[in-house]
ZANU-694699 format. One record per residue (C-alpha): residue number from 1; residue in three letters; chain; x, y, z. Coordinates in Angstrom, 2 decimals. Each point is the difference from the previous one (the first is absolute). Layout:
<bamis>
+-----+-----+---+---------+---------+---------+
|   k |   r | c |    east |   north |      up |
+-----+-----+---+---------+---------+---------+
| NUM | ala | A |       X |       Y |       Z |
...
+-----+-----+---+---------+---------+---------+
</bamis>
This chain:
<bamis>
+-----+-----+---+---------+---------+---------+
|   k |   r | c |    east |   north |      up |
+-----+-----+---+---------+---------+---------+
|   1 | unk | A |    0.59 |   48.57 |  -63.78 |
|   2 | unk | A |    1.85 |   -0.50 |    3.37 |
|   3 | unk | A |   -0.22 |   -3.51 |    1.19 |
|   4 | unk | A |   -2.26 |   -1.01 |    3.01 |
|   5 | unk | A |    3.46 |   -1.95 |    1.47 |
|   6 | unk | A |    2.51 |    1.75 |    2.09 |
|   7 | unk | A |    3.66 |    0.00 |   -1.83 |
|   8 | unk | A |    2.84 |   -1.27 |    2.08 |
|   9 | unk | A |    3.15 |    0.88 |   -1.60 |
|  10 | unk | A |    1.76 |   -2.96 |    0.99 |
|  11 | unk | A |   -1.77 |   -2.24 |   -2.19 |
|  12 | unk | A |    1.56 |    2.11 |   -2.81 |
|  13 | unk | A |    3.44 |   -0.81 |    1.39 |
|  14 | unk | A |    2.55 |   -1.00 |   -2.51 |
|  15 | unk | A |    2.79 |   -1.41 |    1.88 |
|  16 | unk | A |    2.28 |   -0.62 |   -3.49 |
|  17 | unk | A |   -0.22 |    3.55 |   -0.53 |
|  18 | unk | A |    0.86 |    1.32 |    3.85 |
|  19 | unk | A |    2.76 |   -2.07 |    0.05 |
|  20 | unk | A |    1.42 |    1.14 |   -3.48 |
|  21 | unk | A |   -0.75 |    3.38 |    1.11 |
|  22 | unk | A |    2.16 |   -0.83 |    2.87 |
|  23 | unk | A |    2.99 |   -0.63 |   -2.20 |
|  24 | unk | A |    0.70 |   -3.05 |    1.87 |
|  25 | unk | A |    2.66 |   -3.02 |   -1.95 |
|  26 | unk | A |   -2.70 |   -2.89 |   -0.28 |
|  27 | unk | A |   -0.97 |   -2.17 |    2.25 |
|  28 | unk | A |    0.61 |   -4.35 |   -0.64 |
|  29 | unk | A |   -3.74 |   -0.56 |    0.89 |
|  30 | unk | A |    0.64 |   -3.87 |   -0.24 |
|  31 | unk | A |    2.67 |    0.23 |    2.22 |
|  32 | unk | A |   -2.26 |    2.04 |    2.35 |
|  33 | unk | A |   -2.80 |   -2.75 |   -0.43 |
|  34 | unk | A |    2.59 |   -2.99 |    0.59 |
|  35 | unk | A |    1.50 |    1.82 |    3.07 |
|  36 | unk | A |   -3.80 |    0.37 |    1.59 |
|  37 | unk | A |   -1.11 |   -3.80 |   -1.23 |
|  38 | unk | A |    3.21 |   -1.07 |    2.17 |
|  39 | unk | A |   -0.70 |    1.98 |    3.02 |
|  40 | unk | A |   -3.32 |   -1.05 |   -0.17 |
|  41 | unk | A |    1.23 |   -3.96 |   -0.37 |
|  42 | unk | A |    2.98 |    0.65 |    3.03 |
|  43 | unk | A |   -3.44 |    1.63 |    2.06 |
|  44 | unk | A |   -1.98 |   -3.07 |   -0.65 |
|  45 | unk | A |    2.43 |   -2.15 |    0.94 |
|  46 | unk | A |    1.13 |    1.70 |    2.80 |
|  47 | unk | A |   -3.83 |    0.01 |    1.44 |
|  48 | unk | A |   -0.19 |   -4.07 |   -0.67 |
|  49 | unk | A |    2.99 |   -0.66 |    1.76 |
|  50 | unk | A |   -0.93 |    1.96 |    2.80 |
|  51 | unk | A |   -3.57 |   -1.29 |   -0.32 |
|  52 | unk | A |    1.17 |   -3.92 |    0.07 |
|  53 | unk | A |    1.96 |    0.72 |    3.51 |
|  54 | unk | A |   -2.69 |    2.20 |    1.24 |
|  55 | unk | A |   -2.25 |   -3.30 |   -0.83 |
|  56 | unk | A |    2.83 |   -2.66 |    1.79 |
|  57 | unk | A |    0.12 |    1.91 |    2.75 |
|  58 | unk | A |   -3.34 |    0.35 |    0.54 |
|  59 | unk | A |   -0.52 |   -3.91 |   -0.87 |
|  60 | unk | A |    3.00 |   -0.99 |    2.48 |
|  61 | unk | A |   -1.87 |    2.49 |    2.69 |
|  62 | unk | A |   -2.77 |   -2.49 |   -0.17 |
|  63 | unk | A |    2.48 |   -2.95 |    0.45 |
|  64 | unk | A |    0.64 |    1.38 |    3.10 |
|  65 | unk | A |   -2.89 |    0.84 |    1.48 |
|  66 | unk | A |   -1.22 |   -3.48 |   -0.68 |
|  67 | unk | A |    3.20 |   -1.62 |    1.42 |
|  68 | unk | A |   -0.17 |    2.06 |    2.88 |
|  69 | unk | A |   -3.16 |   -0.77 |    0.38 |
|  70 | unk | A |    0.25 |   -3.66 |   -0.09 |
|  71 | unk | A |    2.81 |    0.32 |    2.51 |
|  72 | unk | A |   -1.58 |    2.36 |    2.49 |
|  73 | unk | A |   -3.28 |   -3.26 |   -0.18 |
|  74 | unk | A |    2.70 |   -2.27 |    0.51 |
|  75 | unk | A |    0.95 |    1.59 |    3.69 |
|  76 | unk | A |   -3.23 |    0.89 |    0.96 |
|  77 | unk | A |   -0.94 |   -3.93 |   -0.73 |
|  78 | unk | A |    3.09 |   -0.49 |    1.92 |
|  79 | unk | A |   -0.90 |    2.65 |    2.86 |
|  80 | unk | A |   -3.13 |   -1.43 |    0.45 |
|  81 | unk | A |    0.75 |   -3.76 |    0.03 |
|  82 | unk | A |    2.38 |    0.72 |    2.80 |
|  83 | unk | A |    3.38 |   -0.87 |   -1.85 |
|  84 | unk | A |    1.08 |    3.86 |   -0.59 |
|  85 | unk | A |   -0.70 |    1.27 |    3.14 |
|  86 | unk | A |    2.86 |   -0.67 |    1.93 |
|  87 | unk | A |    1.85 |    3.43 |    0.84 |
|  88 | unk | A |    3.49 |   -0.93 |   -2.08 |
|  89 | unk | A |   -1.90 |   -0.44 |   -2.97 |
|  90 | unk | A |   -1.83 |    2.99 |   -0.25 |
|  91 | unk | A |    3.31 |    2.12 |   -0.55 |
|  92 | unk | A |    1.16 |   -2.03 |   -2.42 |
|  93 | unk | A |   -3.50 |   -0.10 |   -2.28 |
|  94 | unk | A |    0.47 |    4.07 |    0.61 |
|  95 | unk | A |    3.10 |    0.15 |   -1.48 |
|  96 | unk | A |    0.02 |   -2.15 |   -2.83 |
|  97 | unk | A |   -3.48 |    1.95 |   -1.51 |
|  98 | unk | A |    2.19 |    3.45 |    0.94 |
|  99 | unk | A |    3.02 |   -1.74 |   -2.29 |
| 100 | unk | A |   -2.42 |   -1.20 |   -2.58 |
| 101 | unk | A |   -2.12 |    3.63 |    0.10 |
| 102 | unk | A |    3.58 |    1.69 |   -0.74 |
| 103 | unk | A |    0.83 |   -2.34 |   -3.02 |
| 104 | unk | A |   -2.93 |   -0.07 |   -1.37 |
| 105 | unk | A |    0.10 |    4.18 |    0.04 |
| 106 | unk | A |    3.85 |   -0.55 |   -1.21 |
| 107 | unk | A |   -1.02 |   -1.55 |   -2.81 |
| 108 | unk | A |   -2.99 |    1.75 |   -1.10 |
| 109 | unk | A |    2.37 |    3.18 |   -0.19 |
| 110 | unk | A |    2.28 |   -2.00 |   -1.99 |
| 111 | unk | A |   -2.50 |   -1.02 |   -2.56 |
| 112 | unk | A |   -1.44 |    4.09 |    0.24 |
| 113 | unk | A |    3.48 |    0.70 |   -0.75 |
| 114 | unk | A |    0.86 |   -1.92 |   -2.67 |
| 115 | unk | A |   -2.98 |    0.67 |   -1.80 |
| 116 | unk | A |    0.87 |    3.81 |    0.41 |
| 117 | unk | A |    3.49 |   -0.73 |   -1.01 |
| 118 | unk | A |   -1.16 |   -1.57 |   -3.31 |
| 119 | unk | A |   -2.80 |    2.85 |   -1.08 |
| 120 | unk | A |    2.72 |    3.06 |    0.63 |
| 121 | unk | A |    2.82 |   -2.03 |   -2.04 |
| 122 | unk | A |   -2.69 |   -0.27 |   -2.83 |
| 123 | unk | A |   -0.31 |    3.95 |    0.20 |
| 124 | unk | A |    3.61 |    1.10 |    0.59 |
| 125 | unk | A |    0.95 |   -2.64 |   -3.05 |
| 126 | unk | A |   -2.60 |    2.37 |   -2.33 |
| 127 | unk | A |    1.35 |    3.08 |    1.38 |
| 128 | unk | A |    3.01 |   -0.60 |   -0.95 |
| 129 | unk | A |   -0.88 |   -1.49 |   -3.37 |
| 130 | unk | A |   -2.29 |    3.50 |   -0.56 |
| 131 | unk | A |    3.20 |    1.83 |    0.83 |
| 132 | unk | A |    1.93 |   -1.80 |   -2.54 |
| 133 | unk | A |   -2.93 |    0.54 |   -2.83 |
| 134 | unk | A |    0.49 |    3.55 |    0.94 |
| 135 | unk | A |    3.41 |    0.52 |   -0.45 |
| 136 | unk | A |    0.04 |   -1.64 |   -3.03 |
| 137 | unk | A |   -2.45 |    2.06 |   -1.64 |
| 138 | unk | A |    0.66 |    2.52 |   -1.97 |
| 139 | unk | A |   -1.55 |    2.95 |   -1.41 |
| 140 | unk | A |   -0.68 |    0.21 |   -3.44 |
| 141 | unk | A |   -0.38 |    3.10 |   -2.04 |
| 142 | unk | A |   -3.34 |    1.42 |   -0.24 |
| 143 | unk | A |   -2.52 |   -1.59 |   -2.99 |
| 144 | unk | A |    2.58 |   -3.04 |    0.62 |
+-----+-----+---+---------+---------+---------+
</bamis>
């Protein structure tokens, strides 16, 4: 009696016997697996690193605002008490927050950078690891 269930053939699959039909030299599965687990480490790490600056520079963004904010109360107070309004001042208020403004920016790049700098190392370190583990492998005879 045919069965009420649809047959996929896939789910018949026997992937021990396609690849001996193959004729292929074996395969060091545990190699395989140890290769993947250390990509999969190098990835992790790689995101965390990345992560943590992604986090400092966000947490040094807020730094900023709030200094610049305290400074920017500090000349209005100034502006409006009369001490900060006198015409020579003015420029130089301007160009200190331009100065500080440009450092600030300098340095969150920096800290961007760095970060950056750290999570590709941790990748090009693992590719070139994973190159070595290939090159030293070497294929077996088959049923080895």
């Amino acid at each position: 009696m045919a069965s009420d269930k649809p047959e996929f053939p896939f789910f018949n699959f026997d992937a021990k016997k396609f690849v001996g039909d193959l004729k292929m030299p074996s395969v060091d599965l545990d190699s395989v697996v140890s290769s993947s687990r250390k990509n999969i480490e190098a990835l992790t790490q790689a995101n965390r690193v990345a992560f943590e600056g992604f986090q400092a520079v966000a947490k040094r963004q807020v730094e900023i605002m709030r200094e610049t904010m305290t400074e920017a109360a500090s000349v209005l107070r100034g502006v409006m008490s009369g001490n900060v309004g006198d015409a020579k001042v003015a420029p130089e208020v301007l160009k200190k927050a331009f100065e500080g403004a440009l450092a600030n920016m300098r340095e969150l790049a920096e800290m961007t950078s760095k970060a950056n700098s750290e999570a590709f190392d941790l990748i090009q370190k693992r590719v070139a690891e994973s190159i070595e583990e290939i090159k030293s492998l070497k294929p077996g005879k088959k049923g080895e």
